[in-house]
TIROVEX-22854 format. One record per atom (N, C-alpha, C): residue in three letters; x, y, z. Coordinates in steps of 0.2 Angstrom, whole numbers, plus 5000, padded with zeros to 4 digits. Layout:
REM TIROVEX-22854
ALAXYZ/...
REM end
This chain:
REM TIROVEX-22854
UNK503150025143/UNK503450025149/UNK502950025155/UNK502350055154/UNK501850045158/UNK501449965159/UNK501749945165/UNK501449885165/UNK501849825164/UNK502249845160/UNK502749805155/UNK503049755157/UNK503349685160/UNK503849635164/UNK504349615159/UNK504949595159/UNK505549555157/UNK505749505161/UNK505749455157/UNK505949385160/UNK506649395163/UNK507049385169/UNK507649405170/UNK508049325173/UNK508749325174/UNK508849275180/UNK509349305183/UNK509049315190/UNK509449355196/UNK510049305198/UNK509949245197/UNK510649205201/UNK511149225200/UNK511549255196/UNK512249265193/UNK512649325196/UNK512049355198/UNK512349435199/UNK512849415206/UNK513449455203/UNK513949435208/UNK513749495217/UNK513449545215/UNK513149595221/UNK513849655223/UNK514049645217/UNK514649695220/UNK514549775218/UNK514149785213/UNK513849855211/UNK514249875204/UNK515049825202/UNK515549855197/UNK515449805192/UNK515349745194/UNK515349675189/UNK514649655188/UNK514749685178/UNK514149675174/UNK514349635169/UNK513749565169/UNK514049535162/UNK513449515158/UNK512949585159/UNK512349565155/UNK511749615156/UNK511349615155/UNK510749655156/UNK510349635163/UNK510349545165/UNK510249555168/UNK510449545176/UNK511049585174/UNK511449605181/UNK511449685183/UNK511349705177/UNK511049775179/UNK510249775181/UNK509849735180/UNK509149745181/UNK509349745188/UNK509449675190/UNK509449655196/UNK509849695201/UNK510149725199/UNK510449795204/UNK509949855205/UNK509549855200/UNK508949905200/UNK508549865205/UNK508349815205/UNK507949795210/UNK508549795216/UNK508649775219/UNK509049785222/UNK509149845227/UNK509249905222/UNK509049975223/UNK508450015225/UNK507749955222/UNK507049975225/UNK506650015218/UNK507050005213/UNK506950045205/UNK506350005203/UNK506549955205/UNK506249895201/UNK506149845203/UNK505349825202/UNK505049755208/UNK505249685204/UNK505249635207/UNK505349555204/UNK504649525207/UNK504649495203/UNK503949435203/UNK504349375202/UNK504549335208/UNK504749265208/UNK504349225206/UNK503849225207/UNK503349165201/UNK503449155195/UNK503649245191/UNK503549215184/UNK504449245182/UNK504849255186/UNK505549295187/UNK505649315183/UNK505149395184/UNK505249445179/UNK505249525185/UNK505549545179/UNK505649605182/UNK504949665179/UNK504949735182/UNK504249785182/UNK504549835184/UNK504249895184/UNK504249965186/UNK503649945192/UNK503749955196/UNK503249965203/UNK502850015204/UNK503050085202/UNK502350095205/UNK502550165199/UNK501950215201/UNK501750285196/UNK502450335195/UNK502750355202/UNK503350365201/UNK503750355198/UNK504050305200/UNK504750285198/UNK504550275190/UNK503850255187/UNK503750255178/UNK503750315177/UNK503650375180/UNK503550435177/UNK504350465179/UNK504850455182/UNK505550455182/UNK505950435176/UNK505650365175/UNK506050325168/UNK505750365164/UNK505150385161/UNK505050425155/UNK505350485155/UNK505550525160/UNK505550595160/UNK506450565156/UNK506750545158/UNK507450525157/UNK507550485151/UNK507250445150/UNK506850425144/UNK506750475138/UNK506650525140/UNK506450575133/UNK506850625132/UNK507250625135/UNK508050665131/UNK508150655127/UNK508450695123/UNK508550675115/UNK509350635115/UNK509750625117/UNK510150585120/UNK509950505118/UNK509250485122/UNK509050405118/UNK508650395113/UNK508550475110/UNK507950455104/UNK508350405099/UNK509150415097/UNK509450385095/UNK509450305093/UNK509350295100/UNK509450225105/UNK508850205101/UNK508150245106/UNK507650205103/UNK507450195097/UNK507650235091/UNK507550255085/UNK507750175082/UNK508650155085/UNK508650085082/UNK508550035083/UNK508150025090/UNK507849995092/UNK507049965088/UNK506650025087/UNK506150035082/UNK506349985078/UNK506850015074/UNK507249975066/UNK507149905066/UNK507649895073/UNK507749805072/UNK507149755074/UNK506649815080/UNK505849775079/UNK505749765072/UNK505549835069/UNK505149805063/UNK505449765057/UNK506349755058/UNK506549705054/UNK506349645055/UNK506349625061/UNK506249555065/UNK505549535064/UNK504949595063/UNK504349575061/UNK504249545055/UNK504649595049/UNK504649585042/UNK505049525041/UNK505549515046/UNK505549435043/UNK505249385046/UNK504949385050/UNK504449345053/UNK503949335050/UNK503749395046/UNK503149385042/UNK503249375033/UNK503649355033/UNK504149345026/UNK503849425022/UNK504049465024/UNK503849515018/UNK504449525016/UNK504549525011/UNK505349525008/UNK505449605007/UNK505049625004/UNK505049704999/UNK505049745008/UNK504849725012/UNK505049775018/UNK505749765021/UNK505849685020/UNK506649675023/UNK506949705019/UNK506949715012/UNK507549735007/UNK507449825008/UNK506849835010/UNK506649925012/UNK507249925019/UNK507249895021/UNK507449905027/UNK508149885028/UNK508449855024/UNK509149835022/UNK509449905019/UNK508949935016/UNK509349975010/UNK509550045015/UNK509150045019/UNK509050105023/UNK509650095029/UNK509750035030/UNK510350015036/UNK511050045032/UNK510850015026/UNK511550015021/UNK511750075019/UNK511250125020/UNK511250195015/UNK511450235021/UNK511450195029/UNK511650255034/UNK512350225036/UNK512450185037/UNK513250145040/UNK513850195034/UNK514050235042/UNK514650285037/UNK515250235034/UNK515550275029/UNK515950255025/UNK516650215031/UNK516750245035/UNK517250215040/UNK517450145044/UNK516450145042/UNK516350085047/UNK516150025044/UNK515850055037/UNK515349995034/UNK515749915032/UNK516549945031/UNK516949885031/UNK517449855036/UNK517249875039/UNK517649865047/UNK517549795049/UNK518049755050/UNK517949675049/UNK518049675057/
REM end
């Protein structure tokens, strides 16, 4: 987070506050808002300044997104072990997605 930028593109956002059809039309509200600076050079989005990062963190750490960020972790380091052909992590980490999808859902077409 600290320092961090995402590539964005603002043009789409319709500016109505209710119509989202992506991530980056919520970004772009946050900018908008003053949450969030843009760099037109490189059309990425940032946390501007010490505050407003120390805001995202606090809110950030509720146990609430550990959730979130836990499977977000996951799909990194899947992305990486295929990336870097490690098979025995991919199949680690297959087995572990497979071992937690409840019985309700894991065949839900």
């Amino acid at each position: 987070m600290d320092g961090g930028r995402v590539a964005i593109n603002i043009k789409k956002y319709q500016n109505d506050m209710t119509t989202f059809n992506g991530r980056d039309d919520v970004l772009t509200l946050l900018i908008h808002l003053g949450y969030l600076g843009y760099d037109a050079e490189t059309t990425e989005v940032f946390i501007p300044n010490k505050e407003i990062l120390d805001v995202f963190k606090d809110s950030t750490e509720e146990n609430e997104w550990a959730e979130l960020f836990r499977a977000f972790k996951m799909s990194e380091s899947l992305l990486n072990a295929i990336w870097n052909r490690d098979e025995d992590k991919v199949a680690e980490m297959f087995e572990l997605a497979h071992d937690k999808a409840a019985n309700k859902t894991y065949n839900d077409e």
